[in-house]
Each structure stands twice: as C-alpha cells, then as structure tokens.
N, C-alpha and C positions, 0 to 999 in steps of 0.2 A: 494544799498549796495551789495556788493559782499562775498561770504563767505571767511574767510580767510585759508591763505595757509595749508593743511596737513602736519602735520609732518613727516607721511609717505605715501609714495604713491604706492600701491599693484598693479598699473598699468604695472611699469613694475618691471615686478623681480628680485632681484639681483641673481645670480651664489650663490650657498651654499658654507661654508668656509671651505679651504680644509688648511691640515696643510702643504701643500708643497709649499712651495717661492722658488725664484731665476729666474734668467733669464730664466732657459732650462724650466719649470714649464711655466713659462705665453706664453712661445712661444710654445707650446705642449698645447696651447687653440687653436682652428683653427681659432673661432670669434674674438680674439684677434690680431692670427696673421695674419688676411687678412689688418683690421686697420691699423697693425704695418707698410704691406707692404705698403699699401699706401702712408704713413707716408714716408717712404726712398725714393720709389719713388718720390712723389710731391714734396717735400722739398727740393729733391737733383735737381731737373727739375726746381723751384724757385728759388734756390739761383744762376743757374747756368742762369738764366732765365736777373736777376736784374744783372749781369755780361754784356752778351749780350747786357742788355738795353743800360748800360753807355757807353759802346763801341758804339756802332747805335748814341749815342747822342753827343759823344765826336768824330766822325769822320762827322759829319753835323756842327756842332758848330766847332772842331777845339779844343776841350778840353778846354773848358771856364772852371774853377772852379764854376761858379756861375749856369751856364747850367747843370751840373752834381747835381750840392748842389739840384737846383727846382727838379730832379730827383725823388732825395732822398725824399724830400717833397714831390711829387705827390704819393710818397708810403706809408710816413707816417701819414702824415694827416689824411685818410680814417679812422685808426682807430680810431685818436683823436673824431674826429666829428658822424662818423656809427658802433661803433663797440656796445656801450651797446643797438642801437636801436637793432642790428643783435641778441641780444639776444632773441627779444620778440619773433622773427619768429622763431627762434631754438625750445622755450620752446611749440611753436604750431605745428610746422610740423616735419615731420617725417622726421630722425635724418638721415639714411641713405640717404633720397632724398637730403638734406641737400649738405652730403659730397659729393655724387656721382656728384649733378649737380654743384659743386662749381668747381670741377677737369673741367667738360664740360665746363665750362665758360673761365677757363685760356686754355684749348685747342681752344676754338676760339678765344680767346685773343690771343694766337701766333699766329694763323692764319693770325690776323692785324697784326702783328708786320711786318711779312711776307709781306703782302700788301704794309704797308705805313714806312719801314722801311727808305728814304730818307727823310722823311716830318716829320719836329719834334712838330708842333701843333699835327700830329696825335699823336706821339708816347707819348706826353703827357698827351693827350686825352682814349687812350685805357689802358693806365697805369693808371689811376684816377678811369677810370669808373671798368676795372678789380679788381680795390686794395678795390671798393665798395663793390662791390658782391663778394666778397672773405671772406669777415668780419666774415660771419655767421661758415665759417669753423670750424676757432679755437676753438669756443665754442662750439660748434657741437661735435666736435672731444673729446673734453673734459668731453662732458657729456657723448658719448657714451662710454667711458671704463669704467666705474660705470657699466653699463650692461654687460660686459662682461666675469668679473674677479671676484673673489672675495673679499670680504672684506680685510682678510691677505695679498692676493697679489696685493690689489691696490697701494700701495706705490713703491712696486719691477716693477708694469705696469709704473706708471707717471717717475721711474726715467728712466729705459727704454727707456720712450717717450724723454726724456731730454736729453740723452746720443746721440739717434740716433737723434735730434734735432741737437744738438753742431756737431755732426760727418756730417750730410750731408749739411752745412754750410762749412766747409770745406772742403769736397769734390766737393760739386757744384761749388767753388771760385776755387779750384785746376783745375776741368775737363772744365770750360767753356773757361778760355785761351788756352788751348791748342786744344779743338773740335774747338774754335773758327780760330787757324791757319790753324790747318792740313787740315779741311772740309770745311770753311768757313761758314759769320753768317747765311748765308738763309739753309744750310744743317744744323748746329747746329741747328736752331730754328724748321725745321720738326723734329729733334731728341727729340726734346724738348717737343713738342706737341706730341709724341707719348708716354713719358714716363707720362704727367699729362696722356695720355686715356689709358695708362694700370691702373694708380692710378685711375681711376674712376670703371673700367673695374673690380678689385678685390676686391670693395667694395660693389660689387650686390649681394652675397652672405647673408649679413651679416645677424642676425638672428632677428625675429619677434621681440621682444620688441624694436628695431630700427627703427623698420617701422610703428609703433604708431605713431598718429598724437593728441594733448592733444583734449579731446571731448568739443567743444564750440559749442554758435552756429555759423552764419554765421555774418561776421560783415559788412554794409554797408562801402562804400567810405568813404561817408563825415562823418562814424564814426570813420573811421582809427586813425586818427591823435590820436584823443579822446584817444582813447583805449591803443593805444602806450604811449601814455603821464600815463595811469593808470597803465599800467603792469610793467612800468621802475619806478613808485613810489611805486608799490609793492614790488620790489626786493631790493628797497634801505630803505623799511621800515623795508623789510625782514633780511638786511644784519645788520641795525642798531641792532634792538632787539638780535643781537647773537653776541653778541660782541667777542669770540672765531674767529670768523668768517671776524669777522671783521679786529681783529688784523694778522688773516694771512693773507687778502687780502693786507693790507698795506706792511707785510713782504716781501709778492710777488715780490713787486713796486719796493725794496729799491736793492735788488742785481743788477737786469738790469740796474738800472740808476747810479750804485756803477760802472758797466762794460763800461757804454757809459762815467762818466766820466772823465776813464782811459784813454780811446779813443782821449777824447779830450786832455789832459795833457801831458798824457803819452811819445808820441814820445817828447816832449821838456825834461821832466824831464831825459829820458834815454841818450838822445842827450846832453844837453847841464848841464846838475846838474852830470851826472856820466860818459858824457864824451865816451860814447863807442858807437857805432853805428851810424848811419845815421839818419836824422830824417824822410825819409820814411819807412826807414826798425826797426826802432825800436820799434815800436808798437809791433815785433814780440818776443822783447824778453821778453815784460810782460803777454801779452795772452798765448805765447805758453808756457809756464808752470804755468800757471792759468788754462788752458786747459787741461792741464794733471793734477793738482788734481782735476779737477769738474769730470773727465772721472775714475778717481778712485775712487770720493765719490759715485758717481750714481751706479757704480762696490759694494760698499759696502752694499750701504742701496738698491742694487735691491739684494744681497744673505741675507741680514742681518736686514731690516730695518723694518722688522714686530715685530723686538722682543724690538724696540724702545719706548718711547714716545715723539710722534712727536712733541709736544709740547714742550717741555724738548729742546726738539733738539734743534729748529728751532732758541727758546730765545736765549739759550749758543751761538751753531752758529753765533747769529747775536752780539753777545755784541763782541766773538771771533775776529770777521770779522775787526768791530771797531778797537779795538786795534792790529790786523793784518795792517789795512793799515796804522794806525800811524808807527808803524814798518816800512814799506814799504819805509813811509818821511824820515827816522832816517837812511835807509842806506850809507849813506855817514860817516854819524858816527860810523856805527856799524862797515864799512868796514877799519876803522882805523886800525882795528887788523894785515889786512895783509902788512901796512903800516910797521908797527912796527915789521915782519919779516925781510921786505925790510932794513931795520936799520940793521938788524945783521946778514945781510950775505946771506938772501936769497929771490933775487932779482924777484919778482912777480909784474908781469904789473896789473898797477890799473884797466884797463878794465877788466882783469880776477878778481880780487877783487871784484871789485864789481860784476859782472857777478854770482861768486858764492857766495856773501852774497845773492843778489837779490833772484836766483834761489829760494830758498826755500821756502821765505816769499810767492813767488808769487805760489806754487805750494800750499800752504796751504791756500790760499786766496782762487784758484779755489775749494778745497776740501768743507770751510766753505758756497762757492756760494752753491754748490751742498746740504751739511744740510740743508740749510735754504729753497731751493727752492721746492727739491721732497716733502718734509712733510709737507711744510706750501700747498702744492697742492692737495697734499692727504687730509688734513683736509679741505682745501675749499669741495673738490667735496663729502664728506663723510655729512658735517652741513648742504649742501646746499642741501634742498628736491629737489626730480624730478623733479618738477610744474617749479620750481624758479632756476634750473640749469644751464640753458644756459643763462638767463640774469644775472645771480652772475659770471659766466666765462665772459661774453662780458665786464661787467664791469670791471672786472680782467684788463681785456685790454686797455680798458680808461684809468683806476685807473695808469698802471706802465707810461703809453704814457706822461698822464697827470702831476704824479710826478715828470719825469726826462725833460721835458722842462724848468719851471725853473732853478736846477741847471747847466744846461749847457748854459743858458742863461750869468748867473749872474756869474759861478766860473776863463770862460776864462778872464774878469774882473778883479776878483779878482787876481785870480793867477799873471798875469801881475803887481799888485799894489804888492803884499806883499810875490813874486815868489811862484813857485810848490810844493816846499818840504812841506814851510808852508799851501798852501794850499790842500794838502792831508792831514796834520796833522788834519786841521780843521775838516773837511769831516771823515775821523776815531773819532775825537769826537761826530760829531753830529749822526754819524751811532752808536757809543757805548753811547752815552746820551740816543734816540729812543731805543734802545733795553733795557736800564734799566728801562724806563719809562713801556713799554712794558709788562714790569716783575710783575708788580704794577698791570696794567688794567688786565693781562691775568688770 
C-alpha cells in the first residue's frame, strides 16, 4: 500500500503573491524569464526545424503526399503512445535536468539530421526517436512555472506561454523558407542546433526548487514497468476524484482539435462554399484572423485575467465558441446582406462580402480559443498537487492527441456526405452541447 497523494506539497515552494500582473511583471521575474527564453528559442528552432524536415523528405521522395503525411505521424504519434508515461519521470526527477537535457537531445538530433539528411529510413528514424525523448518537456515546462510565479500571475505566465507558443509557430514557418534558400539546409540546420543549445544554455540558472528530484527510493529494472504502470493509475485516480480538474483537462482537448478541424475543412469551405481564394492559400484566411484574436485574448487575460473567474470563463467561452462556429457555417447567409447592396446600386464583389462577414466571426473564434485555453491551464496546474503534476500535464497531452484523432478521422467523411457548412454546424453544436453539459458536472 502506498500512501496517498498530499494535497500540498511544502517541497517545493511557491513564489508569495504579489498584487502586480501583466506581462512587464512576470518578465521582471528573472526565473521566469530565463524559461520564457527558452521557450522562443526552442520552439522557434522546432517549428523552423519540422519545416527543414519536410523539405529533406520532399526533395528524396520527390514531394509524395503520403511521404510528408508518415512525416507528420512520425511526430505525432510519440505523444499519443509516450507522452502520459514522460509524466512519471518528470514528477521524479528534477525539472530543470528535465528541460536542459531535452534541448541536448534535439541539438544532437540536428546533428543526425546533418549526417543522414539524403537517407530518409534515417530521417524517420531520428524524427521518432527525437519526438520520444522530447515528450518529458512539455510537461516539465508546465510544472515548472507553478515554481516560479505566483499564485496571481500564473494565469498572465500560461497565457504568455501561449501567445509566444502561437508567435514562434509562425515565425519558425516564416524564417525556415527563406534561411532555408538564402543559407541552405545544412547551414540552416547548424543554425538550428545552435538556437536548441543556447535554449538549454539559459536554463542552468534556474532556481533550487527546480532541481529537486521527488525522494523515492531506488527502483530495480524489472520493477520499472511495475511502477510506471502504478504512478499513471495514481494520477488518473488523482484526476478522477477532482472532477474541477477533470473538466478543464477535457476543456483543454476540445480547442486544439476545434483548430485541427478547421485545418482539415477549411481550405474547401473558403475555396469552394464562399468562392474566394485558392484552396492552398485559404487556410490563411481563417487562421489569420483566428490568430489575431487568440493574440489579443492572451493580451487581455495576461493584463487582466487574475481579476477573473476562470471557471466562469473557460464554460462561457466554450458554450461562446459553439455557437461562434455555427456562425462561421451561416456565412453564406449572413453574407446576403452585401448581396442586397449590390441590388441597389452599390456594386460589392462577393469575395469582399464575404471576406468581411468571415473576418470577425473568425477573429472572435481565436479570442474564445484563447478564454477557454490560458484558464482552463491555469486551473489544471493550480488542482494538480506537485507529487501528481507532471503526469496530469503528460496526460494533458494524450488526452488533446487522443480527442482530435477521431473527429478528423470520421468529419472529412462526413463533410463529403452532407458538405462543409453543414458539417461545421454539427461540430458548433456538439462543442456548445459539451459545454452546456459541462455547466451541470462543473
């Protein structure tokens, strides 16, 4: 019998609560902001990284579609299958070794890239085993800002984290085509590997409650498995019993997989239902002002979002969201209006019509992502004890991976059978069904 989890844990301590939020506050933490740096760094080094890749694999293949797609899989799957075990080791060893050696690992991962960039067994080889040992980060990462911040400003930390998450996604996608022309990939990829070792580089600093490793004792080999198998039934007994806890884990799931399956739809419904763009380039006109309100929700609740209740928020936000993307289905109808100038006299092309009906829905769609995701994060990391914190983030990880396979399986399907519009509309209902339900269990 094992004793069960403390509710709190005096191991490590949290920062005292100061009354000052907003960005210029958490970044005027130095332990915070060595994290944060890391953060732009690696992430802009990754995204600019999984650019590189597809290029490497689409100049050996010849740009198969299906050679890029196992790509894409050799990066996701890792987390499907290792990401709640990467919990166990987080919640044992110390947080900082964690992050530091995980940056180590993709700076010798480009190393191979470097190596065996003509040979694509390797490249999907060192992409796999990389995308393993990475697993432990995000959760790593997740537990350690609880240590660093306080209470008040951990909501203004996680959106922060989210804001420069969404920003260096787009910068790493922006800066790897054109590093990858002007320098070419073997100079991009040493660029590359030198930006993860300065992100490991500025995260030796970070402070003693980081570098705590939980006091066990030692565990044999052949009791590994054993053990793992026990710690991942503790945090999912742990996450049951708190059901608060529970419901923003789920909440977490439902944006992401809300955004993948715009991804999938999207360029059809903007192409061929409203008629204006290309269907490679149309994806850009519902992200990029879905991007601009998540960039101004994170803007809000990191000046603003300690005087909220995140709970409050996160339900609104999501039943919000719901009937946000049924909106979304209905533009064709809503955009009747500028039809009906064009009747008397004043001549507006239907791509502009709809262009600015679309616009707003989708700029409020990103606004609602960003409610629902920095608060329902903040209360995960706030319910979830120390002990039990990194495998309740690992799981995080499973849990959203887990979610959106399904409907991306089953909706390109549907959509085909009973077209796009309608099947947004479905999907705004079942996202505003879950949140009213939601409303009931919370």
């Amino acid at each position: 019998m094992t004793e069960p989890l403390p509710a709190v844990d005096d191991t490590y301590p949290v920062p005292p609560l100061t009354p000052r939020t907003g960005f210029l506050s958490v970044l005027q933490n130095r332990n915070f902001l060595e994290i944060w740096l890391a953060q732009v760094t690696s992430q802009t080094a990754q995204n600019s990284l999984w650019y590189a890749l597809i290029i490497m694999v689409g100049a050996i293949t010849g740009e198969k579609p299906v050679t890029v797609g196992f790509t894409i899989i050799m990066v996701q799957l890792p987390t499907v299958l290792f990401s709640s075990v990467s919990g166990v080791f987080v919640d044992r060893l110390p947080k900082r070794s964690i992050l530091i050696g995980t940056n180590v690992l993709r700076v010798v991962g480009v190393l191979g890239y470097l190596l065996l960039q003509h040979n694509l067994a390797g490249l999907y080889v060192i992409t796999f085993v990389v995308a393993v040992l990475s697993q432990p980060f995000a959760p790593a990462e997740g537990s350690t800002i609880p240590l660093l911040v306080s209470g008040e400003q951990l909501i203004t930390a996680n959106s922060l984290f989210q804001l420069t998450f969404m920003g260096a996604q787009g910068v790493g996608f922006a800066l790897a085509p054109i590093a990858i022309t002007v320098l070419g990939v073997t100079t991009t990829l040493i660029a590359l590997s030198a930006l993860f070792a300065v992100a490991a580089l500025v995260l030796i600093p970070l402070p003693s409650p980081t570098r705590h490793s939980a006091a066990t004792q030692p565990i044999l080999l052949s009791d590994l498995g054993r053990r793992v198998i026990h710690d991942l039934l503790e945090a999912i007994h742990f996450i049951i019993d708190d059901p608060p806890l529970a419901v923003a884990l789920l909440q977490l799931s439902l944006a992401p997989t809300l955004l993948l399956l715009l991804a999938e739809v999207g360029p059809d419904y903007v192409a061929n239902t409203l008629h204006f763009g290309q269907t490679s380039t149309a994806l850009f006109f519902l992200l990029a002002p879905a991007g601009i309100g998540l960039g101004l929700g994170m803007f809000v609740l990191g000046q603003f979002g300690a005087r909220l209740r995140k709970d409050r928020l996160v339900l609104v936000s999501l039943i919000a969201l719901g009937i946000t993307v049924i909106g979304l289905a209905a533009v064709p109808l809503e955009a009747s209006f500028w039809q009906q100038l064009h009747s008397i006299g004043f001549p507006i092309p239907s791509g502009v019509g709809f262009t600015v009906t679309m616009f707003p829905i989708t700029v409020l769609m990103g606004l609602e992502v960003a409610f629902v995701n920095a608060p329902a994060q903040t209360i995960v990391q706030e319910r979830a004890a120390p002990a039990v914190r990194g495998r309740v983030l690992a799981m995080q990880q499973t849990l959203t991976a887990a979610v959106a396979i399904p409907p991306l399986i089953v909706v390109g399907g549907v959509a085909t059978l009973i077209g796009v519009p309608a099947t947004l509309t479905l999907t705004g209902i079942a996202i505003t069904v879950i949140g009213l339900v939601l409303v009931y269990y919370a």
